[in-house]
C-alpha positions as a Markdown table, in Angstrom:
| # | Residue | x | y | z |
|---|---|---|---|---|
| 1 | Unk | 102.8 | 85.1 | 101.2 |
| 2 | Unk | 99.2 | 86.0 | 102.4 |
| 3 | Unk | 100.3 | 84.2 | 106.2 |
| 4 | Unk | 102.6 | 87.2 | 106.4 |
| 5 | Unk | 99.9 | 89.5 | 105.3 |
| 6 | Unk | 97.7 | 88.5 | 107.8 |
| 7 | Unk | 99.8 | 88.1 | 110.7 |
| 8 | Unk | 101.8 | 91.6 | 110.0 |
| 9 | Unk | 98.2 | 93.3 | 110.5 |
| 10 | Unk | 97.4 | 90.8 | 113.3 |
| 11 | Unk | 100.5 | 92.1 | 115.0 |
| 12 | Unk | 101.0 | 95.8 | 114.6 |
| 13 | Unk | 99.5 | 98.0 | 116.3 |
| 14 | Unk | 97.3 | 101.0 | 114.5 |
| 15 | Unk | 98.6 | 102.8 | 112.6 |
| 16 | Unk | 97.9 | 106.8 | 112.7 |
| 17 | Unk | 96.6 | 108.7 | 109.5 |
| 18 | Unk | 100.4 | 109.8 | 109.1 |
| 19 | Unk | 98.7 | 112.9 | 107.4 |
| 20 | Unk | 97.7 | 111.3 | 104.1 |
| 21 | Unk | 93.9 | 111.9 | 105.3 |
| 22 | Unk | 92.6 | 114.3 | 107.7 |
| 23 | Unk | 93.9 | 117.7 | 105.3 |
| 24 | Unk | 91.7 | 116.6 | 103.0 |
| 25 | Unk | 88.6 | 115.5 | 105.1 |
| 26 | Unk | 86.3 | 118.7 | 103.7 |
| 27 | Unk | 87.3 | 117.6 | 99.9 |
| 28 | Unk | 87.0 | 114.3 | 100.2 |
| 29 | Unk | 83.3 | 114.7 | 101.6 |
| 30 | Unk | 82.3 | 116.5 | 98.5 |
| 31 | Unk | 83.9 | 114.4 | 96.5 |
| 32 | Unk | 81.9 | 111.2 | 98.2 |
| 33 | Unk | 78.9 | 113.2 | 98.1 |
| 34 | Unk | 79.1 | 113.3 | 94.0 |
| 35 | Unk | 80.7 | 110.2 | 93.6 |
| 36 | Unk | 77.1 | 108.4 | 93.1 |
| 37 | Unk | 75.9 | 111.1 | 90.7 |
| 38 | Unk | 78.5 | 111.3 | 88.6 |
| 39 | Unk | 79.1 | 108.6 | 85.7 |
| 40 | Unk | 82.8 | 109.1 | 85.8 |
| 41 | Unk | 84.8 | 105.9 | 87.1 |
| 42 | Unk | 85.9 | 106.4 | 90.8 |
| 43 | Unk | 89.7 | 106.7 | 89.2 |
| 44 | Unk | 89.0 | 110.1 | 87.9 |
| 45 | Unk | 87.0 | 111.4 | 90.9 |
| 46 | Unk | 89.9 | 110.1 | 93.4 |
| 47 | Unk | 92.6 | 110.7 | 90.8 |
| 48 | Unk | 93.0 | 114.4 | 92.7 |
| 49 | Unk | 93.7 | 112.4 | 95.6 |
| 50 | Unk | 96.6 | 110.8 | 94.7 |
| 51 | Unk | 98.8 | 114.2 | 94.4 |
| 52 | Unk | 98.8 | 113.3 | 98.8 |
| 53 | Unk | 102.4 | 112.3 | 97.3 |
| 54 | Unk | 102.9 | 115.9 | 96.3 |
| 55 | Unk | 103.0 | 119.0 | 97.7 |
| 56 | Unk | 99.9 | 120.6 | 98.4 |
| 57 | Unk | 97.4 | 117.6 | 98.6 |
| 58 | Unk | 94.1 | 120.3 | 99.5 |
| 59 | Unk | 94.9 | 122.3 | 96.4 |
| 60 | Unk | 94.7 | 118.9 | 94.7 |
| 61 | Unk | 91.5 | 117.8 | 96.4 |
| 62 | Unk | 90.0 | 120.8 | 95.4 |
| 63 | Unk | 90.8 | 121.2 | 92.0 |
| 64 | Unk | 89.1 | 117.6 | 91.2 |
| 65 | Unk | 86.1 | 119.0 | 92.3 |
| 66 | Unk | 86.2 | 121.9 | 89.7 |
| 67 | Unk | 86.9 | 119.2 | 87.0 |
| 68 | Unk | 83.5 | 117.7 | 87.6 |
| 69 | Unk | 81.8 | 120.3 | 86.9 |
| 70 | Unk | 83.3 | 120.6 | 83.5 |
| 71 | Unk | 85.1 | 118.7 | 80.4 |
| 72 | Unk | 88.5 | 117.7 | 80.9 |
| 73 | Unk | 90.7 | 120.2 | 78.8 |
| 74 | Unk | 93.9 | 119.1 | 77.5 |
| 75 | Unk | 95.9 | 120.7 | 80.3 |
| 76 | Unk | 93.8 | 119.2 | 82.8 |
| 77 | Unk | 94.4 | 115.4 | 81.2 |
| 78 | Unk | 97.9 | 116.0 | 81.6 |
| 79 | Unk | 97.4 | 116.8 | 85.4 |
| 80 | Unk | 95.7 | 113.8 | 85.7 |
| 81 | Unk | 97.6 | 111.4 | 83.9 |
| 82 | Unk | 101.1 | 112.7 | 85.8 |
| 83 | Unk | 99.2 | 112.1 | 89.2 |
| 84 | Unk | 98.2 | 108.6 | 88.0 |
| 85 | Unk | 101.3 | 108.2 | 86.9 |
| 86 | Unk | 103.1 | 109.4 | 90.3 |
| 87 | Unk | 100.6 | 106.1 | 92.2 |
| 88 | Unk | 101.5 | 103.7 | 89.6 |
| 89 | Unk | 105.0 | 104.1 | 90.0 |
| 90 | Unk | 105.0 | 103.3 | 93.5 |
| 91 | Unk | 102.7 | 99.8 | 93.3 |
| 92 | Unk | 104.0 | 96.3 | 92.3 |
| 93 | Unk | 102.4 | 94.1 | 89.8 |
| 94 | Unk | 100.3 | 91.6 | 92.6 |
| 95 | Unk | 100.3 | 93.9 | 95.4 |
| 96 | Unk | 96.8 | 94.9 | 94.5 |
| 97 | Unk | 95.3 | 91.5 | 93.7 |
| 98 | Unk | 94.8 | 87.9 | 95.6 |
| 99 | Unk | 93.7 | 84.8 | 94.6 |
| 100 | Unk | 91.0 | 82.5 | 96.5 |
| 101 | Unk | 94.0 | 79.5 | 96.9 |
| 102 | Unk | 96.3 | 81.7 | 98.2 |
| 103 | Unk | 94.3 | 82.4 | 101.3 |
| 104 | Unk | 94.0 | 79.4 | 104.1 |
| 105 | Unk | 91.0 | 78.2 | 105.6 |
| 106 | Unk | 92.0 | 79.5 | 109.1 |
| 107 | Unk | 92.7 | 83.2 | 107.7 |
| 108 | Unk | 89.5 | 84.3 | 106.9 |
| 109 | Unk | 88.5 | 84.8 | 110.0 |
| 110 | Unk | 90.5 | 87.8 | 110.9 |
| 111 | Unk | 90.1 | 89.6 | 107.3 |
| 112 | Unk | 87.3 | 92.3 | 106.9 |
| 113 | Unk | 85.8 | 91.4 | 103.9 |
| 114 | Unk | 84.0 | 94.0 | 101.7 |
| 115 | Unk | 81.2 | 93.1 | 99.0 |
| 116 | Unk | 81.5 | 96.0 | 96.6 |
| 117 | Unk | 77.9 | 95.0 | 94.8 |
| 118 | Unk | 74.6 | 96.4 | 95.5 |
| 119 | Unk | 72.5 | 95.8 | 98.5 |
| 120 | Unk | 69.9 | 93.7 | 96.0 |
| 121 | Unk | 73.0 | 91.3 | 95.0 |
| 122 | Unk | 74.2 | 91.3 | 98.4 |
| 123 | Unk | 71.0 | 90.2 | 99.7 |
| 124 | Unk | 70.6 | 87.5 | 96.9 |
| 125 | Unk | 74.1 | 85.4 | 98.0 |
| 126 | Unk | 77.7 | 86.5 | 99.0 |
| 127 | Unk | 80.5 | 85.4 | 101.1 |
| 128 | Unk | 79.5 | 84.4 | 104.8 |
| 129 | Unk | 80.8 | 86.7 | 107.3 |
| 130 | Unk | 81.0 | 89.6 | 104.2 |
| 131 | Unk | 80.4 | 93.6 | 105.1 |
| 132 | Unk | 78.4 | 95.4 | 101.9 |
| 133 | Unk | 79.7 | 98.6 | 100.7 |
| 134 | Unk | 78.8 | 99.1 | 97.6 |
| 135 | Unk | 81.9 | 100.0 | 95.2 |
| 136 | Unk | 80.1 | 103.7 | 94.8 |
| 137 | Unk | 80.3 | 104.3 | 98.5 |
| 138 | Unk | 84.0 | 103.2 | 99.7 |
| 139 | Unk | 85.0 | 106.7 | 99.8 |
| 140 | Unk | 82.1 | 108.0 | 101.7 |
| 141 | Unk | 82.2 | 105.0 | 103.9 |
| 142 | Unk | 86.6 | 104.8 | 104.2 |
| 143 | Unk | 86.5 | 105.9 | 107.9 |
| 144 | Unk | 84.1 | 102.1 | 108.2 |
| 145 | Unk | 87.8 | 100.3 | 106.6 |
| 146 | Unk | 90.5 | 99.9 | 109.3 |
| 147 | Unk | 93.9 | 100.4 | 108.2 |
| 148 | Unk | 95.2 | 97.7 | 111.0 |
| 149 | Unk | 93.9 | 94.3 | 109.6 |
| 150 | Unk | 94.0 | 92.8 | 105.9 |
| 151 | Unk | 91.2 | 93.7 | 104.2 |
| 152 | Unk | 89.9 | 92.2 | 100.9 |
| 153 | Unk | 86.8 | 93.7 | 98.6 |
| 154 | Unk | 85.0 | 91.4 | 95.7 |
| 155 | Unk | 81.8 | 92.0 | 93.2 |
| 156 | Unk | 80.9 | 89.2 | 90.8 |
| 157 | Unk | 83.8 | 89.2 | 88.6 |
| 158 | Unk | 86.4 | 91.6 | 89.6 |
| 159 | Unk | 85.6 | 94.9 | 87.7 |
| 160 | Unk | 84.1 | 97.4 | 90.1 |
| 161 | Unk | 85.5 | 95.8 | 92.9 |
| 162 | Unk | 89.2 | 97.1 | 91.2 |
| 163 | Unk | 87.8 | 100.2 | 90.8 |
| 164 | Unk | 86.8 | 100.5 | 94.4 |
| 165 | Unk | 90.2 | 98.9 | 95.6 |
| 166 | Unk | 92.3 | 101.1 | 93.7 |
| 167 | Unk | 90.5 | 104.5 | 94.8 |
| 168 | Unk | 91.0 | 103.4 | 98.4 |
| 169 | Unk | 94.3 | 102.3 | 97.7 |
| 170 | Unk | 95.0 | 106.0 | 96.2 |
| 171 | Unk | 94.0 | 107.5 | 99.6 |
| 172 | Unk | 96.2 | 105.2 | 101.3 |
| 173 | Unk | 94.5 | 102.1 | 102.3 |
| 174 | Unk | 97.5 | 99.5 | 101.0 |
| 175 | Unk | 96.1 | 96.7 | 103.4 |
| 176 | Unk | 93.4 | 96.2 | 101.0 |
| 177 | Unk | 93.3 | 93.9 | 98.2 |
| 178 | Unk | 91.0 | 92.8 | 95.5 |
| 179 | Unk | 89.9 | 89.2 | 95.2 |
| 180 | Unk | 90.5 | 88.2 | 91.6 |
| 181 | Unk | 87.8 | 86.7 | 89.6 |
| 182 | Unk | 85.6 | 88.1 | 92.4 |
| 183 | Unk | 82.5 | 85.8 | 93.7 |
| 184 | Unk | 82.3 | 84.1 | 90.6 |
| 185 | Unk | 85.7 | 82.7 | 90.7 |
| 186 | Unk | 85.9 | 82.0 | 94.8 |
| 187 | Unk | 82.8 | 79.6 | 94.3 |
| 188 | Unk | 84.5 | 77.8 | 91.3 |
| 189 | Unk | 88.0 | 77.4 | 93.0 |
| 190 | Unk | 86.0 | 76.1 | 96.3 |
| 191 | Unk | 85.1 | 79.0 | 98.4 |
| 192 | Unk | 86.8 | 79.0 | 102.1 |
| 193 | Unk | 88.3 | 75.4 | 100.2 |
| 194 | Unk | 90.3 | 76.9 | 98.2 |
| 195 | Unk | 93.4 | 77.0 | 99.5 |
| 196 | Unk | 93.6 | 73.4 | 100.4 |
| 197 | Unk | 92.1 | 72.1 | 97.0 |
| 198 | Unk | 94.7 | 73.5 | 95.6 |
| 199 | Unk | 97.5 | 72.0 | 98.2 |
| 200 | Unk | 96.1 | 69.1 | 96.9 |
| 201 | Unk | 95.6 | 69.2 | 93.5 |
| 202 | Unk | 99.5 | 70.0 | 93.2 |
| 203 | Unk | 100.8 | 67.1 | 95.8 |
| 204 | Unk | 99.0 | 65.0 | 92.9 |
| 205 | Unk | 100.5 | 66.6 | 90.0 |
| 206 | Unk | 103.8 | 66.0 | 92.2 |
| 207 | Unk | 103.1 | 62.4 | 92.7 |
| 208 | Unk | 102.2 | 61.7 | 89.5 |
């Protein structure tokens, strides 16, 4: 239930890196650094990331770096799609994901949340009380995304904000979760409303 989302955050204390992070601090930098230059998706520039499951997570860092800088051979596909593979095994279909009725009115206020579009968008109309980081930059900007408090990232419709959400998801970030249907479908469902409109909308459908 999102209540017990929030108020596990709300309650624990912070929690260290555990060592999922700081090894690969010099990697990770570069790999920011290219991340807005490059036109792959931010899965393949974070997919060397997610060998921090395995056993040497700088080797893995590293080697994602070299992959940039040419095409993927079949050996190296295979590398990536076992490390993908090694993630995916561990998440739960919903984990990643929330709806705008499923958080209450009164929770809001203690999530971070993240607008994944650009500043221009941003600027234009987004949710009140929304941080922008746009869905290139969550890597670069990771150390501005507590790992303490539930955190929830949006674009328009869903699609880079996924993209975003899983990379910081890879490097170990599971308090954060995408807001399905992004902007768009928050406004449609009622915005901060949602939740209750949708208390009330089945206490009709019950009474009728």
């Amino acid at each position: 239930m999102i209540n017990d989302w929030v108020e596990g955050y709300r309650a624990q204390p912070a929690r260290p890196d555990n060592g999922r992070g700081d090894d690969l601090k010099p990697c990770l930098g570069a790999i920011a650094t290219l991340m807005p230059r490059c036109h792959c998706s931010a899965a393949i520039l974070t997919t060397g990331v997610t060998n921090t499951m395995m056993k040497k997570p700088l080797l893995a860092a590293c080697a994602v770096l070299s992959l940039l800088a040419a095409p993927l051979q079949a050996d190296d596909r295979s590398a990536l799609a076992e490390a993908m593979e090694a993630y995916l095994d561990f998440t739960e279909y919903g984990s990643s994901v929330i709806l705008p009725e499923q958080i209450p009115a009164e929770d809001w206020p203690n999530i971070l949340v993240i607008d994944a579009r650009d500043a221009a968008q941003f600027e234009a109309d987004h949710i009140p009380g929304a941080t922008n980081i746009e869905w290139r930059e969550v890597v670069a900007r990771r150390d501005e995304i507590p790992r303490d408090q539930p955190v929830i990232i949006y674009c328009n419709t869903g699609s880079l904000s996924a993209q975003a959400g899983f990379a910081l998801r890879l490097l170990g970030w599971d308090n954060v979760r995408i807001l399905q249907d992004g902007l768009v479908g928050w406004k449609a469902k009622g915005g901060f409303e949602a939740n209750q409109r949708a208390i009330e909308a089945a206490e009709e459908a019950g009474a009728s």
